[in-house]
C-alpha positions as CSV (number, residue, x, y, z in Angstrom):
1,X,53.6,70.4,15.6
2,X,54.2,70.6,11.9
3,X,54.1,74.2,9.9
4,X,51.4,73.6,6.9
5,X,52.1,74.4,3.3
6,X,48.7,74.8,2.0
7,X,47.4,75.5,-1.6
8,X,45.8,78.3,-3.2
9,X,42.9,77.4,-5.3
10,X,42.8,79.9,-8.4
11,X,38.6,79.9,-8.8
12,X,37.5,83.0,-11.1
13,X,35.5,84.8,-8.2
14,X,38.8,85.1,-6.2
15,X,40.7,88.5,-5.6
16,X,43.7,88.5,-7.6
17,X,45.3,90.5,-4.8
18,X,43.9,90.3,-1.5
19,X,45.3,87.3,-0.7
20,X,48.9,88.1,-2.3
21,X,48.7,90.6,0.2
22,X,48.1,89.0,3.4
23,X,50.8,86.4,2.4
24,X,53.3,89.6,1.6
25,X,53.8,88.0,-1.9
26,X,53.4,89.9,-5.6
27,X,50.1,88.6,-7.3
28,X,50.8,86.5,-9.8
29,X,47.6,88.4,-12.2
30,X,45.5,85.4,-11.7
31,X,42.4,85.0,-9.7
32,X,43.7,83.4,-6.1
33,X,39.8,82.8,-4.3
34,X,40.5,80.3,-1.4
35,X,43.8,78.5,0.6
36,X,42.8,75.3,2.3
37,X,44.4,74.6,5.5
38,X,43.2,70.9,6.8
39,X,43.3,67.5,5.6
40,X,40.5,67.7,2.5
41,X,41.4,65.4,0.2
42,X,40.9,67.2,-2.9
43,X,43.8,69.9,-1.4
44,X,45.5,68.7,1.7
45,X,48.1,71.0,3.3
46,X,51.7,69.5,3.3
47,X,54.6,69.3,6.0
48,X,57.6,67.9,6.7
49,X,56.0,64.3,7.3
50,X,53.5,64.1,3.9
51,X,50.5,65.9,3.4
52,X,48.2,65.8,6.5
53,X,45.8,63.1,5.6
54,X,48.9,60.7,5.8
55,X,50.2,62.0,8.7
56,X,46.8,61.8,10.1
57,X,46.1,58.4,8.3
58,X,49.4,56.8,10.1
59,X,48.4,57.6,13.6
60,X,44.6,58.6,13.8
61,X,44.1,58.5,17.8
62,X,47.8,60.1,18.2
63,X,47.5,63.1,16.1
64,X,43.4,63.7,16.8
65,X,43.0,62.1,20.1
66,X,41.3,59.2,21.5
67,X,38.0,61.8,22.0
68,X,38.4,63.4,18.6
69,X,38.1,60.0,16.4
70,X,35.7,58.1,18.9
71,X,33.2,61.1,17.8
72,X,34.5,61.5,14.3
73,X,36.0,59.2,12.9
74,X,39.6,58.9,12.1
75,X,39.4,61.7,10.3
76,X,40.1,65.8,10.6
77,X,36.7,66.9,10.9
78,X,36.8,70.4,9.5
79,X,38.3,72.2,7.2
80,X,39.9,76.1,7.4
81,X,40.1,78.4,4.7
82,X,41.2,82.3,3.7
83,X,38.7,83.1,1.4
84,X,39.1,85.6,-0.4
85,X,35.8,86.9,-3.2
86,X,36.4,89.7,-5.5
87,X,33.4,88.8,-7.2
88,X,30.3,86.9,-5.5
89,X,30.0,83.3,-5.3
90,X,27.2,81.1,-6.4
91,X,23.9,81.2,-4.6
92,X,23.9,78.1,-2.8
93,X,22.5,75.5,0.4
94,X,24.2,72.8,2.2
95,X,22.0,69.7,3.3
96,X,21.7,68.8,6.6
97,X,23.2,65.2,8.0
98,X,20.3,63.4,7.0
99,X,19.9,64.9,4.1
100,X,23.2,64.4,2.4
101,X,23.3,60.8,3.9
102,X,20.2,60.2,1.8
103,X,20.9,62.0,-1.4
104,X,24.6,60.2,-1.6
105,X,23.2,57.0,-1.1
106,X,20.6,57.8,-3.8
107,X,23.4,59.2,-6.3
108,X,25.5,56.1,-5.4
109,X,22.7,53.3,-6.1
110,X,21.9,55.2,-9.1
111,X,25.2,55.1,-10.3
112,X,26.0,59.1,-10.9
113,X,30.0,59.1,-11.0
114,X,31.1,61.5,-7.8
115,X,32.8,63.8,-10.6
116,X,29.5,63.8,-13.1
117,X,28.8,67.6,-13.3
118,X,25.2,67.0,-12.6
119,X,26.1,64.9,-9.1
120,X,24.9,66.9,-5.5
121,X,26.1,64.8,-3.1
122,X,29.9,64.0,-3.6
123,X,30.1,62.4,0.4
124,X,27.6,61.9,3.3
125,X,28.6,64.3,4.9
126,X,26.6,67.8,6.1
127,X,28.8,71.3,5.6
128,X,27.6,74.1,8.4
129,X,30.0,77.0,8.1
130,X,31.1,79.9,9.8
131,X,33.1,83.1,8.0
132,X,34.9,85.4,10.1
133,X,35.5,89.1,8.2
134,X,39.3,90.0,7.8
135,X,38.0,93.3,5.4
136,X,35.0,94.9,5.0
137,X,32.8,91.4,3.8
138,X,29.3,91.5,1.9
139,X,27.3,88.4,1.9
140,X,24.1,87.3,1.4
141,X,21.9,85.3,4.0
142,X,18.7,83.6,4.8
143,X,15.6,85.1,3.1
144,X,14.1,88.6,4.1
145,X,10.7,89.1,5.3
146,X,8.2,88.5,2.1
147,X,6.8,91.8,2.0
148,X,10.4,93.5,2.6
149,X,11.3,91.3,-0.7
150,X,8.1,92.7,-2.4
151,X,8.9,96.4,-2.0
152,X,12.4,95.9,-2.7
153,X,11.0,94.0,-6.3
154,X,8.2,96.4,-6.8
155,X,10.5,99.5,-6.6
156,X,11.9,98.7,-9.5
157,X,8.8,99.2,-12.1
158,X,9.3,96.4,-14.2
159,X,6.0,94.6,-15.1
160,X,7.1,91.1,-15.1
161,X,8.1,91.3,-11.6
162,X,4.3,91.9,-10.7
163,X,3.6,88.3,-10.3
164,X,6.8,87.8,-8.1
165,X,5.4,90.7,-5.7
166,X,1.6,89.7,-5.8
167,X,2.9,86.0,-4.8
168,X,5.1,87.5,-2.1
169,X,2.2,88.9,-0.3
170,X,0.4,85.8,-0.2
171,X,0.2,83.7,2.8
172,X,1.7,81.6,5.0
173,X,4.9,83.3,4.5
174,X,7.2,79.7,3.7
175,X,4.6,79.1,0.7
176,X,5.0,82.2,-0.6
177,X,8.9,82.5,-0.7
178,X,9.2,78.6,-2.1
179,X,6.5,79.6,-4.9
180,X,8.3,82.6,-6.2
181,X,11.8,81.0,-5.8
182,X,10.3,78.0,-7.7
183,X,8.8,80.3,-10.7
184,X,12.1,82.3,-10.7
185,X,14.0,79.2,-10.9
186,X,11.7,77.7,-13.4
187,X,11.2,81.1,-16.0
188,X,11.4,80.8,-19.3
189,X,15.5,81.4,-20.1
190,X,14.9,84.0,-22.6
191,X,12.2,85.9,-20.8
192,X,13.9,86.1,-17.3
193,X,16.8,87.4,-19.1
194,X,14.9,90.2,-20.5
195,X,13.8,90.5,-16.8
196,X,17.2,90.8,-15.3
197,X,18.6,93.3,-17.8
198,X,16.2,95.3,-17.1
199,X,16.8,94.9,-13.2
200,X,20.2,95.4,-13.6
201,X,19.4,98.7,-14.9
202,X,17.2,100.0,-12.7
203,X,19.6,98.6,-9.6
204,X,22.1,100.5,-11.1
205,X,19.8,104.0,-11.6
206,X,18.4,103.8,-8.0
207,X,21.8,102.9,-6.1
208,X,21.8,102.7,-2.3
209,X,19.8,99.1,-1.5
210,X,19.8,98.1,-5.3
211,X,23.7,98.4,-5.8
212,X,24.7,94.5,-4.2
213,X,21.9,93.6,-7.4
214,X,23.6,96.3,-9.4
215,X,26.7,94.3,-9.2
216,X,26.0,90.8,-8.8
217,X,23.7,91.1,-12.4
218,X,27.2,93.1,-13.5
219,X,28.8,89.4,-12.5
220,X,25.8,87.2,-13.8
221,X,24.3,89.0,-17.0
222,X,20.7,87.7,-17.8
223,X,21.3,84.8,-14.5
224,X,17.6,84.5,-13.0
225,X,20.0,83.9,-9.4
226,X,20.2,88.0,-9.9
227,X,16.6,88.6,-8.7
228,X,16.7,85.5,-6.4
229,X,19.1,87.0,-4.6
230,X,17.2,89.7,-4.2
231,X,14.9,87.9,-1.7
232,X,17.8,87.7,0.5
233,X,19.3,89.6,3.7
234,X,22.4,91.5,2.6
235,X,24.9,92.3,5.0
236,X,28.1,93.9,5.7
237,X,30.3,92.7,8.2
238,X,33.1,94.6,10.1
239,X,36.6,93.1,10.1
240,X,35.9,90.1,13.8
241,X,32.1,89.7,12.8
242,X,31.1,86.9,11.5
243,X,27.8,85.0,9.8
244,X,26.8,81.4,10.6
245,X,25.7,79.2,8.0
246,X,23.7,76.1,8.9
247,X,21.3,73.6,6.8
248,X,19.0,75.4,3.9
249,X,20.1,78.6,4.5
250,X,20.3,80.3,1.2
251,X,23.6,82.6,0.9
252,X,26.4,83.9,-1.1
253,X,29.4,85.8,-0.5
254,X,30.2,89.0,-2.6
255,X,33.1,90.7,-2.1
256,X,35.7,91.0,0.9
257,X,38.3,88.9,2.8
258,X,37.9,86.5,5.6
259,X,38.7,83.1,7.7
260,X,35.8,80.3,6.6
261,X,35.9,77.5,8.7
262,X,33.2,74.3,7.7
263,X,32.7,70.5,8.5
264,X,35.0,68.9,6.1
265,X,32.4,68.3,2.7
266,X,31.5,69.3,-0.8
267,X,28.1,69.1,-0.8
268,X,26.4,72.3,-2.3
269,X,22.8,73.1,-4.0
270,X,23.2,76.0,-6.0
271,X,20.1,78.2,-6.7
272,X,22.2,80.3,-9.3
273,X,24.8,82.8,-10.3
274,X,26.5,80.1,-12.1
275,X,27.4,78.3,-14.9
276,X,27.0,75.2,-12.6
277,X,24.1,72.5,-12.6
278,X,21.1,73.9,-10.7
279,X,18.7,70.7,-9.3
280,X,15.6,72.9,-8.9
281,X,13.7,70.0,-7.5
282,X,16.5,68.5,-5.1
283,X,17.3,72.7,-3.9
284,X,13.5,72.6,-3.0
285,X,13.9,70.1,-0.7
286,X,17.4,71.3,0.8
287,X,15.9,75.2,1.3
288,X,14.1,76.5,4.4
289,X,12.0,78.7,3.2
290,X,11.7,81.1,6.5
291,X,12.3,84.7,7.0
292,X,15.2,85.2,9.3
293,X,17.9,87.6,10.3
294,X,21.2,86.8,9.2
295,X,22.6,87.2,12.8
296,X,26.1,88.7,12.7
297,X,28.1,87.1,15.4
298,X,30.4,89.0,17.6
299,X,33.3,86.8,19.5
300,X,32.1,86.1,22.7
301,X,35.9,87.0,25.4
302,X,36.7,84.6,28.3
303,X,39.1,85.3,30.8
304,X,42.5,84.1,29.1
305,X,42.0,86.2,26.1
306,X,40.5,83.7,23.8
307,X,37.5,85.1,21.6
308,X,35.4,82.5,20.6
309,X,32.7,82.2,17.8
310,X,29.5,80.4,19.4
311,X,28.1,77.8,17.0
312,X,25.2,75.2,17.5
313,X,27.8,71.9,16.2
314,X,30.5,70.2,17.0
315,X,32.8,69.6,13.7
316,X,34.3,72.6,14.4
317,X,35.4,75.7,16.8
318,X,36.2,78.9,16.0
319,X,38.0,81.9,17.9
320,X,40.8,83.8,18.2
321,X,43.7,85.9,20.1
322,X,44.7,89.5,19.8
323,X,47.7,89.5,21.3
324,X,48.6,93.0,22.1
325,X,52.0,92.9,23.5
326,X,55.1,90.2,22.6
327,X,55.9,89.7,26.5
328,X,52.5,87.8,26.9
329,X,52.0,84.4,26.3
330,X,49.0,81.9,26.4
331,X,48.8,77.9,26.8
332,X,46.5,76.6,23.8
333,X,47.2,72.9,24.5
334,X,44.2,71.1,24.2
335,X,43.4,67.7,24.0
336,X,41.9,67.8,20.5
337,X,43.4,68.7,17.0
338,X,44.3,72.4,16.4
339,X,45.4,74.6,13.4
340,X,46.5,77.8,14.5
341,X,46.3,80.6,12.0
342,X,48.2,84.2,11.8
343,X,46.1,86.7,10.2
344,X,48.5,90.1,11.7
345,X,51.7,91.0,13.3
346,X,53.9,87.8,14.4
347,X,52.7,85.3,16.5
348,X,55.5,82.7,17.8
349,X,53.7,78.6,18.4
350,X,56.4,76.9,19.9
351,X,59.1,76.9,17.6
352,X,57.3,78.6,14.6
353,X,57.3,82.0,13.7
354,X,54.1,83.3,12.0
355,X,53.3,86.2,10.1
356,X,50.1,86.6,8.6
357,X,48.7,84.0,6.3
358,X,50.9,81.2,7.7
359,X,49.7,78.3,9.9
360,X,50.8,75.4,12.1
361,X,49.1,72.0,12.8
362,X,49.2,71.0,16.4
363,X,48.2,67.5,17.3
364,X,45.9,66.8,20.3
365,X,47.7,67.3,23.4
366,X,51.3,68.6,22.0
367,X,52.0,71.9,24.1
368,X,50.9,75.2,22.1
369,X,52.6,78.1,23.9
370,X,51.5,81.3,21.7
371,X,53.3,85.2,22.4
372,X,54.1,88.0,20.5
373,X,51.9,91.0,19.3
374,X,49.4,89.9,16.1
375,X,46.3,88.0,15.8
376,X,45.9,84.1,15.6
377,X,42.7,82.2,14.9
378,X,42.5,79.0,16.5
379,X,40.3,76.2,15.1
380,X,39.7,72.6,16.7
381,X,36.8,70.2,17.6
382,X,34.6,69.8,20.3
383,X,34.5,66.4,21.6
């Protein structure tokens, strides 16, 4: 198995401490958002043989197994990260497989460079995701119920929000929430900046709900993503609970520390709270405009003290260990790809010691015997 040294990427969201200290490093004053573990090729984690698409890239069936690349591809499939926002994200939707197949064949025949700043689809590829709270972790997720939306907008007393609300109680419930997100989307710049200052104020005066909207517009001044989000589920997650995110769900992370694990892509529709190209017309097609829960997702325990995170694909599996005492140990071998993942205490894999923060690549079938006393995410296929 090969230890991974995997990069830090310094977007402005990112805490400029939380993940200094997991690692047990001084902060270098700069934002440090998100550490790649995996095989992407824009960040690939090193080792002692090359980065881990050429280690992969020499021996595809070896290192993922037969299973693995038959399903696949002769490729890692997902992609783990520490993600860490001390600011929130972008609002944004991932495509589902069909979707991105379609919209990267269209930006390719049209000739849209993959690095254009207006391109969607930079691969074919769809981007589920799961994030698994280290801290205290707010998010956004999936729209709330229309008429939940409507009080929360109408509470605030600002005139031009009437039409929002009026819409909202319209039905059938998926018109009325891709209406208003469309004329939210589609406001006149000036005037929906008017509109969100004076949100932001009132968020801030009334506290309580309003204070996510409070400090997301503190972000995003005059961003018409700032009352968009506000037809969005906010939740708080515990440290070990953990959101899905599949196809058109709407979301955004806001502040906190946690694991993110995804299938290995870039493609994003962003709906706001950025600087960023927004493709109102392409996100209308991406977004699934239904009221839902967010559904927080507790590890489900099996026998040999794995704790696994149930998700509807296959790219990738999530769980982990809470090893209690250093005397047991546990036989992760597994005849697909793993990276194993401290996150507390010190776990030994094989011969690796790993405090939090540090990580090992094992390739399909190499023996993984795990003690000591800490907690180690594992994350692999299903094939």
């Amino acid at each position: 198995m090969d230890r991974l040294d995997n990069t830090i990427r310094p977007y402005a969201w990112g805490s400029p401490t939380a993940i200094p200290h997991l690692l047990g490093t001084e902060p270098t004053g700069e934002p440090q958002a998100e550490m790649w573990m995996g095989a992407h090729p824009g960040a690939p984690s090193r080792t002692g043989r090359g980065t881990l698409v050429e280690v992969i890239d020499a021996d595809p069936e070896k290192e993922l197994g037969p299973a693995a690349v038959a399903r696949f591809g002769p490729r890692l499939p997902f992609l783990l990260k520490i993600l860490a926002a001390g600011a929130p994200l972008s609002l944004q939707v991932h495509p589902d497989l069909e979707q991105a197949k379609e919209g990267y064949a269209d930006e390719e025949r049209r000739g849209i460079p993959v690095d254009a700043p207006h391109r969607n689809y930079k691969d074919a590829n769809h981007k589920p995701e799961l994030i698994c709270a280290l801290t205290e972790f707010d998010g956004l997720c999936g729209f709330r119920d229309p008429l939940a939306a409507a009080g929360l907008l109408d509470d605030l007393g600002i005139d031009s929000l009437k039409p929002y609300v009026d819409l909202l109680h319209a039905h059938p419930e998926d018109a009325a929430l891709r209406e208003v997100l469309t004329a939210i989307l589609t406001a006149d710049p000036e005037e929906m900046s008017r509109t969100v200052a004076e949100a932001a104020t009132a968020c801030t005066r009334l506290g309580g709900a309003y204070a996510p909207y409070a400090d997301i517009a503190h972000h995003y001044p005059g961003d018409p993503g700032v009352i968009a989000a506000m037809l969005l589920n906010h939740v708080r997650l515990q440290p070990g609970e953990a959101l899905y995110l599949g196809a058109g769900v709407p979301h955004a992370y806001l502040n906190g520390l946690g694991v993110e694990i995804m299938a290995n892509s870039d493609n994003v529709l962003r709906c706001g709270l950025t600087p960023k190209h927004v493709d109102v017309p392409e996100l209308l097609r991406i977004v699934r405009f239904r009221p839902s829960d967010p559904g927080v997702l507790r590890p489900e325990a099996s026998p040999d003290g794995e704790e696994l995170y149930e998700t509807p694909i296959d790219e990738f599996r999530l769980s982990r260990y809470v090893l209690p005492e250093a005397g047991s140990a546990h036989d992760l071998t597994r005849a697909t790809p793993q990276i194993l993942l401290c996150t507390a205490g010190t776990v030994r894999v094989g011969e690796h010691d790993l405090t939090p923060g540090r990580s090992v690549f094992v390739p399909a079938g190499e023996k993984a015997e795990v003690s000591g006393t800490g907690t180690l995410f594992r994350a692999t296929v299903v094939a």
